[in-house]
TIRO-661967 format. One record per residue (C-alpha): residue number from 1; residue in three letters; chain; x, y, z. Coordinates in Angstrom, 2 decimals, m for minus. Layout:
<sites>
   pos   code   unit        xx        yy        zz
   NUM    ALA      A         X         Y         Z
...
</sites>
This chain:
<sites>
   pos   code   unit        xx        yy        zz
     1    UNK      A    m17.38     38.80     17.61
     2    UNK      A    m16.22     35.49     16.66
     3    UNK      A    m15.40     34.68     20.96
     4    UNK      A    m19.06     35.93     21.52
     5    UNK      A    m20.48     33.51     18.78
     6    UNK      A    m18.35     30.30     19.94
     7    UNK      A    m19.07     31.29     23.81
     8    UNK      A    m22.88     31.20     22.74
     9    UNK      A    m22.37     28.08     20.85
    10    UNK      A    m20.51     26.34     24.32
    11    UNK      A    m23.63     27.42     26.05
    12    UNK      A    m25.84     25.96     23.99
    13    UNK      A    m23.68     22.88     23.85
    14    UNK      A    m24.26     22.47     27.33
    15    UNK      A    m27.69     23.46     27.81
    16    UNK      A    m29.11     21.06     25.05
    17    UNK      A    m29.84     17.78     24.78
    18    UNK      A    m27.62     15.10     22.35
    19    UNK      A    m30.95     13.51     20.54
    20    UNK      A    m31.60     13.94     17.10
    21    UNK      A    m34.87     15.31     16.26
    22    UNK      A    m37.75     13.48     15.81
    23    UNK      A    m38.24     12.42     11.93
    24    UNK      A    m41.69     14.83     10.68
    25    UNK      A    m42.99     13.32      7.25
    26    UNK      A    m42.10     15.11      4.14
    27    UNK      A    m43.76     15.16      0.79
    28    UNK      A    m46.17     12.49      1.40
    29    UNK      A    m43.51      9.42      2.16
    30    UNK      A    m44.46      6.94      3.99
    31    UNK      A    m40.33      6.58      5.36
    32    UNK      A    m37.64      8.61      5.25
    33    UNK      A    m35.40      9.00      2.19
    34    UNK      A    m31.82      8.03      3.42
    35    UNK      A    m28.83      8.63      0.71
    36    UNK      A    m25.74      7.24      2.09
    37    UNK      A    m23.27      8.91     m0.34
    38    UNK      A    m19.36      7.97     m0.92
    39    UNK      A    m16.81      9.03     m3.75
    40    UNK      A    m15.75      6.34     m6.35
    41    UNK      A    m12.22      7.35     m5.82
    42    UNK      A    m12.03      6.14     m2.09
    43    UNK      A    m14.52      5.94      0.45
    44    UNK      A    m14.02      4.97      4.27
    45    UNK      A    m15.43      1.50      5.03
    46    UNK      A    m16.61      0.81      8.58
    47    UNK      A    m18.50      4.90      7.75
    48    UNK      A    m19.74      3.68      4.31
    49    UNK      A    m21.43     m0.01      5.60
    50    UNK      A    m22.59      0.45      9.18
    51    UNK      A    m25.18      3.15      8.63
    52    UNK      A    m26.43      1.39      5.40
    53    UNK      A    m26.61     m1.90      7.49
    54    UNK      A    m28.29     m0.87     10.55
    55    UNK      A    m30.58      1.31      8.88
    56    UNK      A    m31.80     m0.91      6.26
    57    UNK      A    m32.30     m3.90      8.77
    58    UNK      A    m34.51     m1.80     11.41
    59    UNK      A    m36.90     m1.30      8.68
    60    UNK      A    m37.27      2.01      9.07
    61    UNK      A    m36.10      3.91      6.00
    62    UNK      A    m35.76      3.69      2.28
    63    UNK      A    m32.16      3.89      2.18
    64    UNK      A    m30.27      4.37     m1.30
    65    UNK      A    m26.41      3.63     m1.71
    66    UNK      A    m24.83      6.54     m4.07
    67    UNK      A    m21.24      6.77     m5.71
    68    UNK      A    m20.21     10.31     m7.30
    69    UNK      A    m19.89      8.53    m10.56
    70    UNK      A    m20.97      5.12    m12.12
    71    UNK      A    m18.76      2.05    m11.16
    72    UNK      A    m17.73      0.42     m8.42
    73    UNK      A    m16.31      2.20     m5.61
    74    UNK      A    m13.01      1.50     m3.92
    75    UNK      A    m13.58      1.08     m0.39
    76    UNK      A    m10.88      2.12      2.01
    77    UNK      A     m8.80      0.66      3.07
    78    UNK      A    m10.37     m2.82      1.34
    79    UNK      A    m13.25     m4.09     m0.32
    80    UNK      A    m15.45     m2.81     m3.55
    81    UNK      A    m18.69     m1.95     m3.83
    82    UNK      A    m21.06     m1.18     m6.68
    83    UNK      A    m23.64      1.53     m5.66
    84    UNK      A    m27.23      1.39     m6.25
    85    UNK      A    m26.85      4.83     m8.12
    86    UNK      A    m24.87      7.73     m8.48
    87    UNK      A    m25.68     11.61     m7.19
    88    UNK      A    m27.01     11.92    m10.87
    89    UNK      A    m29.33      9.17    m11.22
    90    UNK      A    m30.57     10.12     m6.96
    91    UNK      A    m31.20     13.39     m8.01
    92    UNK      A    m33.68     12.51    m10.91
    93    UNK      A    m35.76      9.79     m8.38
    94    UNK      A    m36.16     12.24     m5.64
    95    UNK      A    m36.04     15.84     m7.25
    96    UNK      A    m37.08     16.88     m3.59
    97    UNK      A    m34.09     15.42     m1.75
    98    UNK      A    m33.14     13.16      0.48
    99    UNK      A    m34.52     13.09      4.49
   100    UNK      A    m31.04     12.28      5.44
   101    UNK      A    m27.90     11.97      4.05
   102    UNK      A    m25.02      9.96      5.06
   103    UNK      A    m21.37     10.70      4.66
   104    UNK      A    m18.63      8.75      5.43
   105    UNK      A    m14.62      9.57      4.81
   106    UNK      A    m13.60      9.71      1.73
   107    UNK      A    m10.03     10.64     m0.28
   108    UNK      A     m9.77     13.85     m1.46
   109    UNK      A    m12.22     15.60      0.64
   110    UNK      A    m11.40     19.06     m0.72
   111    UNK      A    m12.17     17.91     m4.85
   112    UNK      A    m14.90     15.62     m4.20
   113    UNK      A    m18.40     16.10     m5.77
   114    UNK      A    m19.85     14.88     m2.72
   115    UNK      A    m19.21     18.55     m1.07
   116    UNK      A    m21.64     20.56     m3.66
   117    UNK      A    m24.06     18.26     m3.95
   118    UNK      A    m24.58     17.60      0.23
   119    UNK      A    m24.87     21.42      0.50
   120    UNK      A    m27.82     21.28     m2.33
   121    UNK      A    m29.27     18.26     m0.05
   122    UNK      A    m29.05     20.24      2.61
   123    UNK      A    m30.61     23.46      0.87
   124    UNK      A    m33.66     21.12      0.27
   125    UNK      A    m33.89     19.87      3.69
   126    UNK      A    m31.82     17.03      4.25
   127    UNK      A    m30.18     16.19      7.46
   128    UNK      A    m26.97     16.09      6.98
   129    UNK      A    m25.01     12.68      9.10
   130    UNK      A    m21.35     12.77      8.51
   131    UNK      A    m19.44      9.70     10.04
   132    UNK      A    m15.82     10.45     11.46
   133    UNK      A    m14.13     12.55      8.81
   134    UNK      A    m16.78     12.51      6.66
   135    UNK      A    m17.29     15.79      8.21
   136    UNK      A    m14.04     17.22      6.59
   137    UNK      A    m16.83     17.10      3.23
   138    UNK      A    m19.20     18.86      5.51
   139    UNK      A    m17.04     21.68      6.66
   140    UNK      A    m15.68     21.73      3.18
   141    UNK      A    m18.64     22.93      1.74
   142    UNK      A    m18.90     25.39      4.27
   143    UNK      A    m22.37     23.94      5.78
   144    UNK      A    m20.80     23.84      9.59
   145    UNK      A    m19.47     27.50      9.78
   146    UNK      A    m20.87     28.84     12.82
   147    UNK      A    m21.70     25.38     14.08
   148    UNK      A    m20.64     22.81     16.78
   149    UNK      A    m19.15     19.29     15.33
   150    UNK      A    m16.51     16.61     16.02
   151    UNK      A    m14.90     14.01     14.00
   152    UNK      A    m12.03     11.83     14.24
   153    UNK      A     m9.67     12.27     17.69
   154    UNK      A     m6.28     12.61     14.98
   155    UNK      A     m7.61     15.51     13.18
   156    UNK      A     m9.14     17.43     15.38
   157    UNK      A     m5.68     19.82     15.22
   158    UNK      A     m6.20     20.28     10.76
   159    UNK      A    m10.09     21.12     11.95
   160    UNK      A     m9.00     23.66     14.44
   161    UNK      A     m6.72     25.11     11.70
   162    UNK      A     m8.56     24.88      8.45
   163    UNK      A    m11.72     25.38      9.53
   164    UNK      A    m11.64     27.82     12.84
   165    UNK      A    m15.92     29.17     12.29
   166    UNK      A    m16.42     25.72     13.50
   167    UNK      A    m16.88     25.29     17.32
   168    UNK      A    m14.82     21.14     17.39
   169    UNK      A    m16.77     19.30     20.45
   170    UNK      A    m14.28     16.64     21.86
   171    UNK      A    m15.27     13.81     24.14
   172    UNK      A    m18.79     13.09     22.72
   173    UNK      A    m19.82     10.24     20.34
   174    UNK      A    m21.63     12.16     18.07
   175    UNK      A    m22.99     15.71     18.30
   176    UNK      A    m26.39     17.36     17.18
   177    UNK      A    m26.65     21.18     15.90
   178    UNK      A    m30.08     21.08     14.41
   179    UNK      A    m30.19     19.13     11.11
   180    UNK      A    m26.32     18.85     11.17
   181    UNK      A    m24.71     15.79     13.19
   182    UNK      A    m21.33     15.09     13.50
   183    UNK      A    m19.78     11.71     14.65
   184    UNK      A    m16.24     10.91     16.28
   185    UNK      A    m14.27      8.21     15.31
   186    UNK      A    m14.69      4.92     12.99
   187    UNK      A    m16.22      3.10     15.57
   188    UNK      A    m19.01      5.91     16.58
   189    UNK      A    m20.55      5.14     13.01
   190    UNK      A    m22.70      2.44     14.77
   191    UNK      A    m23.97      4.31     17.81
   192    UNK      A    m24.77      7.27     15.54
   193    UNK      A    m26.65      5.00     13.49
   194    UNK      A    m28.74      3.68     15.81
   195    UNK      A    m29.96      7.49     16.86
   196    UNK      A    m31.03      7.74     14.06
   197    UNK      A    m32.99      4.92     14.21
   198    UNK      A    m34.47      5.94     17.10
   199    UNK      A    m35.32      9.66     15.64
   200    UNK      A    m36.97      7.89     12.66
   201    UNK      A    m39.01      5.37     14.45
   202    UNK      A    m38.31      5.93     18.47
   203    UNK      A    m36.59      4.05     21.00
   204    UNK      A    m38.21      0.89     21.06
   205    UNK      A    m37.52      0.36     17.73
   206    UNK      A    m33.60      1.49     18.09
   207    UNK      A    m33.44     m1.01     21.93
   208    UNK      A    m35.10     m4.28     20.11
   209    UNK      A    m32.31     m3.19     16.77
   210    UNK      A    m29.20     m2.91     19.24
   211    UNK      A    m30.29     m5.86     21.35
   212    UNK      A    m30.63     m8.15     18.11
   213    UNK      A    m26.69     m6.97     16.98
   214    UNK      A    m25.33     m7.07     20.63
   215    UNK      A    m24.83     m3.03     20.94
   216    UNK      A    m25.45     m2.58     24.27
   217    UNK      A    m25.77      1.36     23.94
   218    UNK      A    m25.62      4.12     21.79
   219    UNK      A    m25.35      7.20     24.04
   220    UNK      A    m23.04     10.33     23.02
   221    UNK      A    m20.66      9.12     26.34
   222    UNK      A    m16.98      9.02     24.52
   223    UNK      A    m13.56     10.62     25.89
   224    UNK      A    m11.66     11.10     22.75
   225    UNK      A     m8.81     12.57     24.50
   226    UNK      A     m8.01      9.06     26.02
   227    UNK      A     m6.72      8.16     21.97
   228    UNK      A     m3.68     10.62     22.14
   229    UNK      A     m0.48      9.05     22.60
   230    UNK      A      0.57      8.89     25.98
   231    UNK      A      3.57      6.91     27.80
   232    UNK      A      1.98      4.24     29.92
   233    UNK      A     m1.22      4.44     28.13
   234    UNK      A     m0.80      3.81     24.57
   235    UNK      A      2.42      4.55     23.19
   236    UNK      A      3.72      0.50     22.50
   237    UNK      A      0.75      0.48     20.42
   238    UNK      A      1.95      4.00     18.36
   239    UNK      A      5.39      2.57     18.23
   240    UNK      A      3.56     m0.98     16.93
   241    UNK      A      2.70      0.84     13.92
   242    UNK      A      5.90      2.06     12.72
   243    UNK      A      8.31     m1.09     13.33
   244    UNK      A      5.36     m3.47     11.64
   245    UNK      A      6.18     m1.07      8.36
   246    UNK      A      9.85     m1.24      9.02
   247    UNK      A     10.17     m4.88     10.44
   248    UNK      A      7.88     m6.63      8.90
   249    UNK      A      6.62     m7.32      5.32
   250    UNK      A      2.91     m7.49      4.74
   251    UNK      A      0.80    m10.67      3.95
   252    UNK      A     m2.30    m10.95      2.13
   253    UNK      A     m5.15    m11.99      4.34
   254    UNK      A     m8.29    m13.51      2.93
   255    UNK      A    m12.00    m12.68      4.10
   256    UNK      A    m14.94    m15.11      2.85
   257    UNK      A    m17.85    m13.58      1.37
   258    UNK      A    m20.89    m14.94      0.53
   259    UNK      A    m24.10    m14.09     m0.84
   260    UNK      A    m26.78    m12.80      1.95
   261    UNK      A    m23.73    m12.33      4.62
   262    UNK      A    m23.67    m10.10      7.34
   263    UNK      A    m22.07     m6.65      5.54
   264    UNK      A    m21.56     m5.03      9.15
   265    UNK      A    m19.81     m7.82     10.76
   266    UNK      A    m17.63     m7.79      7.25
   267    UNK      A    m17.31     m4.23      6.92
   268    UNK      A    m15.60     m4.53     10.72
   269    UNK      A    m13.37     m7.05     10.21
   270    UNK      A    m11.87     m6.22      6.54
   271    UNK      A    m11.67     m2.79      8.19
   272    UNK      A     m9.75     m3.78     11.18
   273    UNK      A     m7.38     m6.46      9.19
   274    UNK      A     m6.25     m4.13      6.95
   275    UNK      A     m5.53     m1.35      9.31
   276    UNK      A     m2.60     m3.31     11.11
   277    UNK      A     m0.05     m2.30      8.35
   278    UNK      A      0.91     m6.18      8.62
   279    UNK      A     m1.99     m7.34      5.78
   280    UNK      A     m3.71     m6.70      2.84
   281    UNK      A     m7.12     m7.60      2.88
   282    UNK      A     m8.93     m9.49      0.12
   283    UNK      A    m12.34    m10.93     m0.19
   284    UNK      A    m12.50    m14.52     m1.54
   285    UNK      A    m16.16    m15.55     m3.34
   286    UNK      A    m16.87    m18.43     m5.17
   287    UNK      A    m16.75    m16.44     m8.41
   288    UNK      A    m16.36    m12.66     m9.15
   289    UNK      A    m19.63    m12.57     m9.57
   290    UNK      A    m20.93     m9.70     m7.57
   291    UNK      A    m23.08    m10.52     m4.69
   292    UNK      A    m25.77     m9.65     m2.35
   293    UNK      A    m25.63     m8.57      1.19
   294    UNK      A    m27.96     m9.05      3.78
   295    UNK      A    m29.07     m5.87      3.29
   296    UNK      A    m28.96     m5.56     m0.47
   297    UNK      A    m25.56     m3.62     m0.73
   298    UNK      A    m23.48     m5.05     m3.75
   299    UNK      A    m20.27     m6.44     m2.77
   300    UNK      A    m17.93     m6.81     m5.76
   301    UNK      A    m15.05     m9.80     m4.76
   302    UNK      A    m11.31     m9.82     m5.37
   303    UNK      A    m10.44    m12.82     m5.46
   304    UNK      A    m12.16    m16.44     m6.15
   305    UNK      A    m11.73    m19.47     m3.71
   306    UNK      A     m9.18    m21.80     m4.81
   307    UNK      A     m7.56    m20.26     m7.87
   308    UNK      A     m3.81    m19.37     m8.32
   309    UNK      A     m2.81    m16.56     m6.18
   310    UNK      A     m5.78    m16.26     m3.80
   311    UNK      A     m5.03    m16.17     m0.55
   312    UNK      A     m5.04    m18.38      2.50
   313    UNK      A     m8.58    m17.39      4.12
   314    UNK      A     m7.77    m16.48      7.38
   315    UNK      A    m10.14    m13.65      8.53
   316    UNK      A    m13.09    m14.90      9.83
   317    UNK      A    m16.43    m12.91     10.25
   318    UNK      A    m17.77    m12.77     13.63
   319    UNK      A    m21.45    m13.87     13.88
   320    UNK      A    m22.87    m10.71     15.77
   321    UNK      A    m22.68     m7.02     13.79
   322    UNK      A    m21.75     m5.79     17.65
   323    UNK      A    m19.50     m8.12     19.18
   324    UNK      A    m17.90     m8.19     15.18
   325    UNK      A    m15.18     m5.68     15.95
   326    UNK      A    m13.77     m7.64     19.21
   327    UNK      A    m13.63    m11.08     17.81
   328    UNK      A    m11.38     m9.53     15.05
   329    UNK      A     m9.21     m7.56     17.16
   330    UNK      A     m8.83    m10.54     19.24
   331    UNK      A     m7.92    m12.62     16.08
   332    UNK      A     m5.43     m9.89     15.16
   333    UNK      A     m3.86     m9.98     18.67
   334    UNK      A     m3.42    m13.65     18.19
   335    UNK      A     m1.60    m12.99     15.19
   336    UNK      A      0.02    m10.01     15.21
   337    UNK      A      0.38     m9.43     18.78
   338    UNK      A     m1.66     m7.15     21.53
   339    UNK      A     m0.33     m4.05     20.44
   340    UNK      A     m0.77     m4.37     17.00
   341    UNK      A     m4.83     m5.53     17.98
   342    UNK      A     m4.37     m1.96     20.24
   343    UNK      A     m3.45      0.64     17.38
   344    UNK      A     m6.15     m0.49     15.37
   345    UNK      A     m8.65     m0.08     18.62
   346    UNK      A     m7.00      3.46     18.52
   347    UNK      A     m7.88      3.97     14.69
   348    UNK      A    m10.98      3.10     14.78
   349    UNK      A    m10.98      5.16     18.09
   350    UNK      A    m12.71      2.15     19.98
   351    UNK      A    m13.13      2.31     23.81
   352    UNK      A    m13.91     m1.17     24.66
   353    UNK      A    m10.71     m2.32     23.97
   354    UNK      A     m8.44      0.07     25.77
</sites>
């Protein structure tokens, strides 16, 4: 029974198209609802920031940043954020749900809070987005038995185990099964963002959006299998990651941050510095006063310019959200070395760089 089901679902996967569907209005709102959702206790960057970001700047949505509990949340693996509200307080401003809900990696997928309350999102309609293994919460809560999903490249082997009633797509940027999508990789959170976009408010919208960040497409085209190690492909950058632990010692690396700064272009570079296993990334602020994004998420600093123990600032933001991601792996070559600047391209399972 189970063959028949996942030979039915591999049909369908190939007879169907990869958009999301078009946004229908829901009890009288003018925009979408969009919860973007992480855990206190650890929560996945790049997954967290990108879809906040992008939506929030096309306009499009009302979109809310929620924490499982009140504080700030510990970004992984750097950063802190202070969330507009936790599931609690979301729950009491919009009784009837959100239209869409985001969720990103977190730690401790299996005891997070996030799980129960995404399937009673879902139970009131939501659309449920995760971003890379984000949808480890998803299939957690038991919302993508009988489904078709993807995630990250390096756990698609735990998926297959621990959750078998799930039909794992490989090679596709992000997947649709009705109101459940599924992305690949760190680096898929942006084109899976700007779908959305373009189910909320059409393609136009989500063209004029990628042109202004220099995304030059957001199409499900991805092979994922081209991240496994592999001699003469990849490996030296594997092997990077092990003698950087063993041979060198880690130094902290500052990243300014300012008031009304680009949080995608930020999210991207902390993100990619701190996944070399050669720094730890801080942000440096004037004061630790927390401070406004561009796009209204609260950024809470670690460090202030100029006092003892702060770091040298060496991490610089690229200008463009789009082109952030290569100007820091190219900074990281410079320092660390191409194959350092190569496993985090893997990590973030980022084609543009292999």
């Amino acid at each position: 029974m189970r063959t028949l089901l996942f030979l039915l679902l591999l049909v369908g996967q190939l007879a169907t198209a990869a958009d999301i569907a078009p946004y229908e209005a829901r009890f009288g709102r003018t925009k979408p609802v969009v919860a973007v959702a992480g855990d206190n206790n650890g929560t996945e960057l790049v997954d967290f920031v990108i879809p906040y970001g992008v939506l929030k700047r096309s306009g499009a949505a009302d979109v809310i940043s929620v924490a499982t509990r009140p504080g700030v949340m510990k970004m992984l693996p750097a950063l802190n954020m202070q969330p507009d509200a936790t599931l609690a307080d979301f729950d009491k401003r919009y009784p009837d749900g959100a239209d869409y809900v985001i969720v990103p990696a977190v730690a401790n997928y299996a005891t997070s809070a996030l799980g129960p309350w995404v399937v009673a999102q879902a139970a009131k309609g939501a659309t449920i987005v995760s971003i890379c293994d984000g949808v480890l919460v998803v299939a957690g809560s038991g919302l993508l038995k009988g489904h078709r999903a993807t995630g990250h490249w390096g756990s698609q082997s735990y998926r297959q185990q621990h959750f078998p009633d799930t039909l794992w797509v490989k090679n596709m940027r992000y997947v649709v099964d009705g109101k459940l999508v599924s992305s690949a990789g760190v680096s898929a959170a942006m084109p899976t963002a700007l779908a959305l976009v373009e189910a909320i408010s059409g393609a136009a919208r989500a063209a004029g959006l990628a042109h202004d960040m220099g995304v030059d497409n957001w199409s499900t085209s991805h092979n994922s299998d081209a991240f496994r190690p592999a001699l003469g492909r990849n490996l030296g950058a594997y092997i990077s990651g092990y003698t950087n632990q063993w041979f060198h010692s880690t130094e902290s690396i500052g990243v300014p941050v300012t008031a009304g700064m680009d949080e995608i272009s930020l999210a991207f570079t902390a993100d990619a510095w701190a996944r070399s296993k050669r720094s730890i990334v801080l942000s440096v602020a004037p004061s630790f006063a927390p401070l406004a994004t561009r796009s209204g998420l609260t950024l809470v600093p670690d460090r202030v310019a100029g006092a003892a123990g702060t770091p040298e600032v060496l991490a610089s933001v690229g200008a463009l959200p789009g082109r952030a991601l290569d100007h820091a792996l190219g900074a990281l070559a410079q320092r660390y070395g191409h194959r350092t600047a190569g496993l985090v391209a893997l990590e973030f399972e980022y084609p543009a760089y292999q």
